[in-house]
N, C-alpha and C positions, 0 to 999 in steps of 0.2 A: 158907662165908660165912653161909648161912643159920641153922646153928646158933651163930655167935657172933653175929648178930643177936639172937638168942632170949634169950642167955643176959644180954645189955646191961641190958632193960628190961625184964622179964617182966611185971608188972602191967599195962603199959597198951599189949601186942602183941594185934595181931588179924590172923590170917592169911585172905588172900582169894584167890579160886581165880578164876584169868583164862581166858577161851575168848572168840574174836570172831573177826570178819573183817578181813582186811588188803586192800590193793591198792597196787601196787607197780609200780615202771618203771623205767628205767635211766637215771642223770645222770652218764656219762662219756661219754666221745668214743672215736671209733675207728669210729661205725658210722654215717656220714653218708650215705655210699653207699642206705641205708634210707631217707632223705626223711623224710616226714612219716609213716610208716610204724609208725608204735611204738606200740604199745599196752598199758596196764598188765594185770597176771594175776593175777586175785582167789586170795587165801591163806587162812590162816588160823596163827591165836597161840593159844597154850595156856599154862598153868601157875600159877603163884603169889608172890605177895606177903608182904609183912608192914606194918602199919602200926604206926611207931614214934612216939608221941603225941611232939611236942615242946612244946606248949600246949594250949589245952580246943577249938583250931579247927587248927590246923597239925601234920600230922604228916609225916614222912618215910618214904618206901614205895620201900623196894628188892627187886627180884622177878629172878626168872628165868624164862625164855619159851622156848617152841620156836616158830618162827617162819619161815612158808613166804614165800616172795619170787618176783618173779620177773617178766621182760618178753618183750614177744612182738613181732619184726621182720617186715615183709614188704614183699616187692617184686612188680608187677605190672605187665605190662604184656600187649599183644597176646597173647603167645605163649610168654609162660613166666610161672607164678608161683612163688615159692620165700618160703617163711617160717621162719624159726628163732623158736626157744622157747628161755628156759634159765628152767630152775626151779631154785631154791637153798633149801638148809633151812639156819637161824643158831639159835645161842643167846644168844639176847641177854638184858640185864643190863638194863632200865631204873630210871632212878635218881630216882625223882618225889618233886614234893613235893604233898600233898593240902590243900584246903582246904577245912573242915567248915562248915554252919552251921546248929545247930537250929530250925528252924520249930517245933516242938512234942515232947512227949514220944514223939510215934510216929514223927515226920518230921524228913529231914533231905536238904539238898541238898549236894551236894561237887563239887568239880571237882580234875584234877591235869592237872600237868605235869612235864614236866624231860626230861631227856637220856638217851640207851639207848646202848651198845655190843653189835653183834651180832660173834660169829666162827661163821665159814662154816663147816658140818660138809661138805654134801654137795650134792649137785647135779645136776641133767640137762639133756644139750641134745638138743633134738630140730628133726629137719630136714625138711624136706617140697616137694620138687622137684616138681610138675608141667607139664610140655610135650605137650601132647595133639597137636602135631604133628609129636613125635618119638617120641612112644607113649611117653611118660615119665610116672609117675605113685609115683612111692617116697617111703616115710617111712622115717626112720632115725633111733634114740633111742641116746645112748647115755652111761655115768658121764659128769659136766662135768672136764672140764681146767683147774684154776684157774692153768694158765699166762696171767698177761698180766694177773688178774683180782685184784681185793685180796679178802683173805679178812674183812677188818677191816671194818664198818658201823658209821655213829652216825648218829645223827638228833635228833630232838626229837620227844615225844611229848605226848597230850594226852589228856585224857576227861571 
């Protein structure tokens, strides 16, 4: 996709190279039993852009990402705590559109948005039972099972 992007507009492409932070949680259902218990699990996005001028302030930026995800459940009470982890890595597509605006010849401010598609490559879940009055204290990680799980992500993005 990248190189028919290239090949469209070639004068007025500028490829940008993307690296940040994510944070991420879970919005399905299934895991109520957890309460108030869910916490998001700081990621990280990597990869690259292209910015396709459409006028002298709008252009269009279609990129491809690697993109960590991921949330983190726990239950606690008296005498037993137990918490699971799933970590997920996507490739996601976001589809932005940018908007330029020159302050001066050296400066300039932008902002983008638009919509991403991530699919799921891979993933881990990890588990972690302690009962200190059962003398129980185990972690266990192991590949994710995307039985039950969509591989498919979109969202809305911004910057």
């Amino acid at each position: 996709a990248l190189v028919l992007l290239f090949s469209i507009q070639a004068k007025a492409q500028k490829i940008n190279l993307t690296a940040g932070y994510t944070s991420s949680t879970w919005a399905g259902d299934g895991y109520e039993d957890f309460g108030d218990e869910k916490q998001a699990l700081a990621g990280f996005h990597a990869g690259a852009s292209v910015d396709i001028a459409l006028n002298d302030n709008l252009s269009f930026q279609p990129g491809l990402l690697f993109t960590t995800k991921g949330v983190k459940f726990g239950l606690d009470s008296d005498s037993i705590t137990l918490e699971l982890q799933y970590s997920f890595r996507y490739l996601c597509i976001p589809l932005n559109i940018k908007y330029s605006y020159e302050i001066d010849d050296d400066m300039s401010i932008f902002g983008t948005a638009g919509p991403y598609v991530g699919i799921g490559l891979t993933g881990k879940t990890k588990a972690t039972l302690e009962a200190p009055l059962l003398g129980i204290d185990d972690t266990q990680e192991m590949d994710l099972d995307w039985e039950g799980l969509n591989r498919l992500d979109f969202g809305l993005g911004f910057g």
